[in-house]
DSSP file (Angstrom, degrees, kcal/mol; ACC not computed):
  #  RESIDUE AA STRUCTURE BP1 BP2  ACC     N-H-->O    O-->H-N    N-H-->O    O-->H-N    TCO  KAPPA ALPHA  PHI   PSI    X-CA   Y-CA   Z-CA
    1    1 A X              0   0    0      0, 0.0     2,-0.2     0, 0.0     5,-0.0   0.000 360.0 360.0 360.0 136.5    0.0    0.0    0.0
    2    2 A X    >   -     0   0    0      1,-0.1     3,-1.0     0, 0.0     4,-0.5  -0.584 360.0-109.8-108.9 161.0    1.6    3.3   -1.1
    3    3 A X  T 3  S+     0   0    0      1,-0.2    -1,-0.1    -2,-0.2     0, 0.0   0.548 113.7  73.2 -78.6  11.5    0.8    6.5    0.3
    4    4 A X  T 3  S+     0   0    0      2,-0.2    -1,-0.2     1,-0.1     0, 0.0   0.296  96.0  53.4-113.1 -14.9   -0.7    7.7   -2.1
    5    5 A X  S <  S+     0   0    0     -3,-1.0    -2,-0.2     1,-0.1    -1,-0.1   0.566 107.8  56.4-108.9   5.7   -4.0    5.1   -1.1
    6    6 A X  S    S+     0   0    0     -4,-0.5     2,-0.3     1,-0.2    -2,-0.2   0.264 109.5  40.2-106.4  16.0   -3.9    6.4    2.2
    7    7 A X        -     0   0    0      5,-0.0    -1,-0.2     4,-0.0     2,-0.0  -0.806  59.9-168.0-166.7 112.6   -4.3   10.2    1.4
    8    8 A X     >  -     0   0    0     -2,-0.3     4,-0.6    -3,-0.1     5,-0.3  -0.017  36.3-116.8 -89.4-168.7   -6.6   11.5   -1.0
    9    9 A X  T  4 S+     0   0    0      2,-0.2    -1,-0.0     3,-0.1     4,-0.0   0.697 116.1  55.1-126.5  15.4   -6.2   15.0   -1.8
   10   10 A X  T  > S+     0   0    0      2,-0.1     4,-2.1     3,-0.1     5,-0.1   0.649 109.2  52.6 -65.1 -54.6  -10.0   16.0   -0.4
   11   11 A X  H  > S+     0   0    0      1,-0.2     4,-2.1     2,-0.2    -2,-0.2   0.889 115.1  40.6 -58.8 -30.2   -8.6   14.3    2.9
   12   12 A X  H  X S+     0   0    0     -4,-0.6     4,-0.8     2,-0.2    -1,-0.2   0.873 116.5  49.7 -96.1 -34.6   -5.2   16.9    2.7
   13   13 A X  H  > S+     0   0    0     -5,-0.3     4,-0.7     2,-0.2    -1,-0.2   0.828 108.7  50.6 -76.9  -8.7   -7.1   19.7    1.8
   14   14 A X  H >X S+     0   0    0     -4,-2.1     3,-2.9     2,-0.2     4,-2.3   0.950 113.5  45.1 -75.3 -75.8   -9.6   19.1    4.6
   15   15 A X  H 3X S+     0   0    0     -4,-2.1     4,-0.6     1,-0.3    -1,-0.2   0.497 105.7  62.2 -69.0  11.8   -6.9   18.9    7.2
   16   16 A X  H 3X S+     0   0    0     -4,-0.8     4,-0.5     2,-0.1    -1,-0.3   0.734 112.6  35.2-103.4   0.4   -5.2   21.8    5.8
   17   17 A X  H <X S+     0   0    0     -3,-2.9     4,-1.8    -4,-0.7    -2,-0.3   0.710 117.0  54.9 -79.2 -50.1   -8.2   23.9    6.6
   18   18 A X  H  X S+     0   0    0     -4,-2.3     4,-2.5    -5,-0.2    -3,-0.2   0.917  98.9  62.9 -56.5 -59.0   -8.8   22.2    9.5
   19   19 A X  H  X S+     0   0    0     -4,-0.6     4,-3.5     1,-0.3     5,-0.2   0.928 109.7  32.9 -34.1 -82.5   -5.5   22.7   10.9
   20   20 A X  H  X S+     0   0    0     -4,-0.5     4,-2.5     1,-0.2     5,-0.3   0.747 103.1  65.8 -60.7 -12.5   -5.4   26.4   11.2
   21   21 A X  H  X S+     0   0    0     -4,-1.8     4,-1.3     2,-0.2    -1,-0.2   0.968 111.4  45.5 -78.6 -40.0   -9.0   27.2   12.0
   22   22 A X  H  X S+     0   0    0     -4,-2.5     4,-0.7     2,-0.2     5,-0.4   0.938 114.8  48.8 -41.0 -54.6   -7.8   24.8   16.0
   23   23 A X  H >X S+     0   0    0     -4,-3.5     4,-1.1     2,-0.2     3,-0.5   0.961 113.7  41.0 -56.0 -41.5   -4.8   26.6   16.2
   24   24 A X  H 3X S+     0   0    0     -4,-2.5     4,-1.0     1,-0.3    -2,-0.2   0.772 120.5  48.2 -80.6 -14.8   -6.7   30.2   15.7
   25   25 A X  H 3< S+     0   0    0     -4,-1.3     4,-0.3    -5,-0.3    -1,-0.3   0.697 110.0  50.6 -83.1 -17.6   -9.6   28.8   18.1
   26   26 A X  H << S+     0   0    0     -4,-0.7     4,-0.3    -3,-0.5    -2,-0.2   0.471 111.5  45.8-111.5 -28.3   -7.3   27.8   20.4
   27   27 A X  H  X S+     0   0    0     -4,-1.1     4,-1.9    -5,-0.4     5,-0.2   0.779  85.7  88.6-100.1  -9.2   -5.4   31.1   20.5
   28   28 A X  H  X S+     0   0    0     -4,-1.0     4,-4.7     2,-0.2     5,-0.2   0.889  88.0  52.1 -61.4 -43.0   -8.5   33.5   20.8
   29   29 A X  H  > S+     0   0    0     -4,-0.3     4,-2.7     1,-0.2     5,-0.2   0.927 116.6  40.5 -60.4 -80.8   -8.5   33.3   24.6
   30   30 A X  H  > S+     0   0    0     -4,-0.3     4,-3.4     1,-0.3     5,-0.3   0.777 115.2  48.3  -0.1 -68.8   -4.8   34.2   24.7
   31   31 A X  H  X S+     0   0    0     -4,-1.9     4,-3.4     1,-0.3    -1,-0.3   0.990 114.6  48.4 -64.2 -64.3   -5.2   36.6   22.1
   32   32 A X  H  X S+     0   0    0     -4,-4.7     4,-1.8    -5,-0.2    -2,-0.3   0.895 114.1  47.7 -34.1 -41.3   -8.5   38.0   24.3
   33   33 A X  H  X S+     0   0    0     -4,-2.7     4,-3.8    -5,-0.2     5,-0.3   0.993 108.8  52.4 -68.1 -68.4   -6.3   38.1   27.5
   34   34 A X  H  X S+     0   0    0     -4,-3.4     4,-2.5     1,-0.2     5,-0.4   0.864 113.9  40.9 -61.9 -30.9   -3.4   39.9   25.8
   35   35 A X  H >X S+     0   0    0     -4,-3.4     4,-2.6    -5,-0.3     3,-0.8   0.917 113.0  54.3 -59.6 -62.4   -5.7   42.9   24.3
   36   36 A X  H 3X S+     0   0    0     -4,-1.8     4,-2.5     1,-0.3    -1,-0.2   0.773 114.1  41.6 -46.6 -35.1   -7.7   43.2   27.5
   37   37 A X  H 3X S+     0   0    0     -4,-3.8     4,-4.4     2,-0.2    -1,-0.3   0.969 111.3  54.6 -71.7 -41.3   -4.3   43.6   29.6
   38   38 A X  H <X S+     0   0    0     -4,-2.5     4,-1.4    -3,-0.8    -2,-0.2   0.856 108.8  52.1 -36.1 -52.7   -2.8   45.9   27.0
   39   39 A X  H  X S+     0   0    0     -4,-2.6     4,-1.5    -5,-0.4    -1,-0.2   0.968 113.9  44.9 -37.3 -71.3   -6.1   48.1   27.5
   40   40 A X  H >X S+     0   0    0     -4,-2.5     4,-1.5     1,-0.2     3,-0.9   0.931 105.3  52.6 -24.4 -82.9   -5.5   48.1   30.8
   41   41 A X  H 3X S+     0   0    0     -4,-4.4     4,-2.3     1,-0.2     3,-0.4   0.845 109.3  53.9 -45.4 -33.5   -2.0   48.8   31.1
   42   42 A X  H 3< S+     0   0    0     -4,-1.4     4,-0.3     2,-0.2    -1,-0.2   0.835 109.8  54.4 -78.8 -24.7   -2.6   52.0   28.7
   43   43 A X  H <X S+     0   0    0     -4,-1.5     4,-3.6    -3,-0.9    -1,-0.2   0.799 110.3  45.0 -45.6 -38.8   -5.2   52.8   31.3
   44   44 A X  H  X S+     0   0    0     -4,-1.5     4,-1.8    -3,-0.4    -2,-0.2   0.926 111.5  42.1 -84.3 -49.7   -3.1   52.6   33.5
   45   45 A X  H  X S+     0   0    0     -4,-2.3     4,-0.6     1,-0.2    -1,-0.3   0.444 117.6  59.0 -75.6  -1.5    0.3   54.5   32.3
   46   46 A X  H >> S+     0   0    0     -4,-0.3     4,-2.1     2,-0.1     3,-1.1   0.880 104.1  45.6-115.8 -73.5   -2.5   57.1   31.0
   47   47 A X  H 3< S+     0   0    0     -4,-3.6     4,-0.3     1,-0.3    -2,-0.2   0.844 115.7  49.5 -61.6 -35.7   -3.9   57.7   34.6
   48   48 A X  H >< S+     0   0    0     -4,-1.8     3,-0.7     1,-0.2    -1,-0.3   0.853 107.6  48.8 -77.8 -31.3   -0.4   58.0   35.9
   49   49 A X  H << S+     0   0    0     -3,-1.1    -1,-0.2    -4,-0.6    -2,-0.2   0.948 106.8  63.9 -70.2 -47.7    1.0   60.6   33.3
   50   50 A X  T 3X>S-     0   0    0     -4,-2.1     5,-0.5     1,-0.2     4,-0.5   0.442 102.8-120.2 -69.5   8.3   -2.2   62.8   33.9
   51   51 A X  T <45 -     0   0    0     -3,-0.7    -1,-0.2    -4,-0.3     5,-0.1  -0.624  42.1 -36.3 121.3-176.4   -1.7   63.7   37.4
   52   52 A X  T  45S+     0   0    0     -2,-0.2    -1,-0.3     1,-0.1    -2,-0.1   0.801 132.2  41.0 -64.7 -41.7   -2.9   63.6   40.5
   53   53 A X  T  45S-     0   0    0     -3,-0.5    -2,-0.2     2,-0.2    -1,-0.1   0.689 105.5-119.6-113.8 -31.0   -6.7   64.0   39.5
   54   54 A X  T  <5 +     0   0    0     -4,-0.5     2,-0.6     1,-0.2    -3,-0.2   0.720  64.7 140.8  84.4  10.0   -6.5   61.6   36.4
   55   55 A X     >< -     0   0    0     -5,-0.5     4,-2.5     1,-0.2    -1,-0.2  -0.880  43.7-166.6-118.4 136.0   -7.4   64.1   34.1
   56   56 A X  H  > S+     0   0    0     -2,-0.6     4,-1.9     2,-0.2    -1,-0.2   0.880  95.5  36.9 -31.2 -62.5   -6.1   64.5   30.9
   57   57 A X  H  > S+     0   0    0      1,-0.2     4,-2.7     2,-0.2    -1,-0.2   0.916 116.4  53.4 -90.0 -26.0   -7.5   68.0   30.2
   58   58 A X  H  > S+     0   0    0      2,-0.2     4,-1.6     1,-0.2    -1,-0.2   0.901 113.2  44.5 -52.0 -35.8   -7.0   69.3   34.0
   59   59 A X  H  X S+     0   0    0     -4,-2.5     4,-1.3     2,-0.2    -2,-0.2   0.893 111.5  51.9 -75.6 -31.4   -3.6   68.3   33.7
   60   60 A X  H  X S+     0   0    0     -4,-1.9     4,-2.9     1,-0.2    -2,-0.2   0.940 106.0  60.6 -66.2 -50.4   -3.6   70.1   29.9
   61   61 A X  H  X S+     0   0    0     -4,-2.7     4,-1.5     2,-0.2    -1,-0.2   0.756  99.6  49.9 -40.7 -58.3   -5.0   73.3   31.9
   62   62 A X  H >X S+     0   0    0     -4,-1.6     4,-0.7     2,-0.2     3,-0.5   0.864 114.2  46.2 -65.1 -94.2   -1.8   73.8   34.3
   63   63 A X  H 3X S+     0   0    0     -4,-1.3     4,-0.6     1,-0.2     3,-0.4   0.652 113.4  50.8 -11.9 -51.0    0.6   73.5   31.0
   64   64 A X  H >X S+     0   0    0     -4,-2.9     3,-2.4     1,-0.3     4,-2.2   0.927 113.3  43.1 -59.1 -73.4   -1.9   76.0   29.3
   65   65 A X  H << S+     0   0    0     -4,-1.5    -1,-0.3    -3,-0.5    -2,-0.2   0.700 116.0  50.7 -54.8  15.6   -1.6   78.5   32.5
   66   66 A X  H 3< S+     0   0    0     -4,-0.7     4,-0.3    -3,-0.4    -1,-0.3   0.342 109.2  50.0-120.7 -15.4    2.6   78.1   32.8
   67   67 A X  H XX S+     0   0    0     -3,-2.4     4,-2.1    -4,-0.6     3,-0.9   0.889 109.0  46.4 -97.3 -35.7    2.9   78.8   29.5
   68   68 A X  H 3X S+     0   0    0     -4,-2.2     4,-0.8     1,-0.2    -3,-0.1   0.522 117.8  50.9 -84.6  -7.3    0.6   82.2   29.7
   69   69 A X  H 34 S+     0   0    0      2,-0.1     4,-0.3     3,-0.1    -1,-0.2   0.598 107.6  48.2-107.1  -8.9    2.9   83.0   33.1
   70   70 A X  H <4 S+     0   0    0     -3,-0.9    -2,-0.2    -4,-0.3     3,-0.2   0.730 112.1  50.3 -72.4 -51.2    5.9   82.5   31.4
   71   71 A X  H  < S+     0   0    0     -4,-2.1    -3,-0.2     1,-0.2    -2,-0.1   0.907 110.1  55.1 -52.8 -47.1    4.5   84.9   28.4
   72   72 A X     <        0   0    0     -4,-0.8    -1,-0.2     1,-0.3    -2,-0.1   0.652 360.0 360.0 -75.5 -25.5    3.6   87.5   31.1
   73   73 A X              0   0    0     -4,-0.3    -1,-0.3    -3,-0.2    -2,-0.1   0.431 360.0 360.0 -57.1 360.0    6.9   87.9   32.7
């Protein structure tokens, strides 16, 4: 028996679909995990750059008023 009567070439194209669609099912939690921490972390380095208060445009608001007391001197 050759190998060629134990693999048709329905049966190799089946498992070559087959193949990746397990691996990519099998990595979606992973793949989920890693965004959701990613999210996170940018939350996180985000909250920390902006201050005490955590806000972006409060923190933008002291820059704005240092630059307009620098101008006035």
């Amino acid at each position: 028996m050759s190998y060629r009567d134990q693999y048709t070439l329905g049966g190799l194209a089946l498992y070559a679909a087959i193949v990746p669609a397990v691996v990519v099912a099998l990595s979606a939690p992973v793949v989920t995990l890693a965004f959701a921490a990613g999210a996170l972390t940018a939350l996180a380095v985000s909250h920390v750059r902006a201050g005490d208060d955590g806000s972006a445009a409060a923190n933008e608001d002291v820059r704005a008023s240092a630059r307009t007391r620098s101008v006035e001197r």
